[in-house]
Residue, then its C-alpha position, 0 to 999 in steps of 0.5 A: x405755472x406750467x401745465x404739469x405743475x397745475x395737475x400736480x396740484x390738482x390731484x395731489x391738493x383737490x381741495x384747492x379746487x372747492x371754491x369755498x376753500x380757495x376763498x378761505x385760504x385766500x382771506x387767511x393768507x392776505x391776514x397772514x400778510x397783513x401781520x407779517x407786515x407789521x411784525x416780520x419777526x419770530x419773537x414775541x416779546x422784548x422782555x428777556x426772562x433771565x437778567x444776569x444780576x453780577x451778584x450771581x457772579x463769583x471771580x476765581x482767584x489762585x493766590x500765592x504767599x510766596x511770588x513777588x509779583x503776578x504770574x500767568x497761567x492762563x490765557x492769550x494775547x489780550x487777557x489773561x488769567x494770573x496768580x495773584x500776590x495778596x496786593x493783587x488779589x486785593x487790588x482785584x477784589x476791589x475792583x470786582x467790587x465796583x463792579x458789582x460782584x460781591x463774591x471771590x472763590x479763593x484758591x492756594x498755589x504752592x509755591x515750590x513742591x517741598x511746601x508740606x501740606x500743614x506749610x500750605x495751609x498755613x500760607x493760605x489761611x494767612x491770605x485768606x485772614x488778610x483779605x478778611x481784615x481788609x473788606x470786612x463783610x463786603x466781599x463772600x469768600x469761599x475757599x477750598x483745600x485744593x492746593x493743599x495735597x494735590x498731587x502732579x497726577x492730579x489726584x487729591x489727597x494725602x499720600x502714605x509712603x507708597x504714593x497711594x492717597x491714605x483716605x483716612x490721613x487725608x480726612x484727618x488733614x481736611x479736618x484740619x483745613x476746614x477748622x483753620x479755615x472758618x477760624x480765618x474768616x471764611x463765609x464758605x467752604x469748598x469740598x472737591x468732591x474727591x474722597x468718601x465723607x468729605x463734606x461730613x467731616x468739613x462739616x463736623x471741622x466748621x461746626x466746631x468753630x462757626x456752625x453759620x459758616x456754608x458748606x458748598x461742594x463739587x458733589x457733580x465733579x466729574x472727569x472732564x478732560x477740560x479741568x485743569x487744562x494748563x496741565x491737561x493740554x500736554x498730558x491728556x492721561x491724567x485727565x483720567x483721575x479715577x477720584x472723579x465720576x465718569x462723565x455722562x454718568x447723570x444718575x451717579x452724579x445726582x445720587x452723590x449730590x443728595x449724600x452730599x446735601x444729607x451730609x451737610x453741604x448747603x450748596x451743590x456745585x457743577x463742574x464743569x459749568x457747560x453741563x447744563x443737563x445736570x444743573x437742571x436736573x439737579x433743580x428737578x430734584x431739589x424742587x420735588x419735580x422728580x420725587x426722591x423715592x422715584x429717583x431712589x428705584x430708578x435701575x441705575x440708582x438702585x445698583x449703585x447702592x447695592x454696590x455702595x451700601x455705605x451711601x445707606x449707612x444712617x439712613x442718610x437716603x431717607x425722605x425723613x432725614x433729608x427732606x428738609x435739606x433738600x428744601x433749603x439747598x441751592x445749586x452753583x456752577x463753576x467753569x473750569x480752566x478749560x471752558x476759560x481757556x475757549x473763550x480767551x482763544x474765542x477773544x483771540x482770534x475773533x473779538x473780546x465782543x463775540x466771547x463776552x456775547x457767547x459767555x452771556x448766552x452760557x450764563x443765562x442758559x445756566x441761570x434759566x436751567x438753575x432758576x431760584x435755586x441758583x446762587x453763584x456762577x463761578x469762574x476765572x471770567x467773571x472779573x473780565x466779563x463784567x467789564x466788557x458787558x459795562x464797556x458795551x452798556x449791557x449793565 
């Protein structure tokens, strides 16, 4: 050490020059040492605290009545994702059950834009009856009324003759939907989070033929430009649905989950799956952590039912109406196409390991910030996901 540096220390340090203290510091750094010899490491357990349980996992499925074979949609060079034919689906869901998940979010895809929405609901109820008959009890299905009336631009719902969606023809159509889905052996409906009242009407349609039937919702759904990226990635604009929430609008999202709950959805679904912040504090408010009169006068809060006094209407927002519900609620999370879509170039470019590693740290990330309240994962990667973890032994 040269002269300069030792006044330094001299001045800026003086109790480095008591002699008691310099013998302290020598004897705790030579204990230092002493540890670091034994355990050079940050890590203070090999126990990990979130253990991915395939049973969380849920494997997307779009399903087609009317292709004679599978047909891409999604994906690269290594993998991807396909529309299935009833065959495949099958053939997957088999699969998916040797591997241990237990669960399939079933989806429509028209087969040509002159299919009439009563038409498509026809087709699909008769796929999802099928695989009902097939796996019995074994596998959950979930499905959702999406590919009944979406339009090209995105926005879901039925159109009156001036290409506006009708809310009140569109609640009477899911209605409809909900009612042929619970008599085609469903085990969980899905409601978009698009219009006003749509999970209280799923709700009332489902009751009327099986009231054990789960009522799951995308109450967060907001307008990630990630969502339907296949149409997304040539036309940026109609990410811009105006039927979703504005993202990064955390309060608004949570103030719709709870009129959800209070309408009777038992499960809130994020979408998409990356936000983990809203997942969490989803939980926060389920769990009582953030009181729900607390929630209620927050600024935010307060406008948007000032503005929206609908939301008021039945005194739904009550701690008396909705505490009990709020007990028994669980959280979901979906991945959208896009999230898919980065982890299939991920596996491109780079290997089917590091995009298997990464989506595990997504999903642990996820099921540490939904904690008892998680049920599913939902996803186009669970299928492949699955497989690679088995392949590497991290089963």
């Amino acid at each position: 050490m040269n002269m300069r540096a030792k006044e330094i220390i001299a001045n800026e340090f003086p109790k480095q020059n008591d002699e008691r203290a310099a013998k302290h510091w020598a004897n705790r750094f030579q204990r230092i040492l002493k540890h670091a010899e034994k355990n050079p490491s940050r890590r203070l357990s090999n126990d990990p605290e979130i253990v991915i349980d395939h049973k969380k996992l849920c494997q997307t499925i779009h399903m087609s009545a009317t292709e004679s074979k599978g047909r891409l949609l999604l994906g690269g060079t290594n993998s991807g994702y396909y529309l299935n034919t009833l065959d495949g689906t099958k053939a997957e869901i088999a699969e998916l059950l040797d591997l241990g998940i237990n669960s399939v979010y079933l989806q429509y895809q028209a087969g040509s834009p002159s299919e009439s929405p009563q038409l498509r609901l026809d087709y699909f109820c008769h796929l999802l009856n099928s695989v009902r008959e097939e796996f019995e009890d074994s596998i959950k299905i979930i499905a959702d009324p999406q590919g009944i009336c979406m339009g090209n631009d995105l926005r879901w719902g039925v159109r009156g003759t001036d290409g506006i969606v009708d809310p009140e023809a569109t609640l009477r159509l899911l209605e409809i939907v909900g009612s042929n889905f619970a008599e085609a052996g469903i085990d969980c409906m899905m409601t978009i989070g698009r219009v006003n009242y749509e999970s209280e009407v799923a709700r009332f349609a489902l009751d009327k033929v099986n009231p054990k039937i789960k009522l799951w919702s995308f109450s967060t759904n907001s307008e990630t430009p990630n969502a339907y990226f296949d149409v997304t990635r040539h036309n940026i604009s109609k990410a811009e649905t105006r039927q979703k929430i504005l993202i990064g609008n955390i309060d608004e999202m949570l103030l719709r989950s709870l009129h959800d709950i209070s309408e009777g959805v038992d499960v809130v679904v994020q979408k998409p799956i990356d936000n983990l912040q809203v997942i969490l504090a989803l939980r926060n408010l389920l769990d009582g952590t953030v009181k729900l009169d607390e929630f209620l006068q927050r600024p935010r809060v307060r406008q948007l039912l000032e503005t929206n006094p609908h939301l008021l209407e039945g005194g739904y927002l009550t701690l008396e109406h909705i505490s009990d519900r709020l007990d028994r609620t669980k959280i979901g999370a979906y991945e959208v196409s896009g999230t898919y879509a980065i982890y299939k170039h991920i596996e491109d470019e780079y290997s089917p390991d590091l995009a298997m590693l990464m989506l595990e740290e997504l999903y642990s990330n996820c099921m540490y910030a939904g904690g008892n309240r998680l049920d599913k994962l939902i996803g186009r990667n669970m299928h492949w996901f699955a497989k690679q973890r088995k392949a590497l032994g991290r089963l």
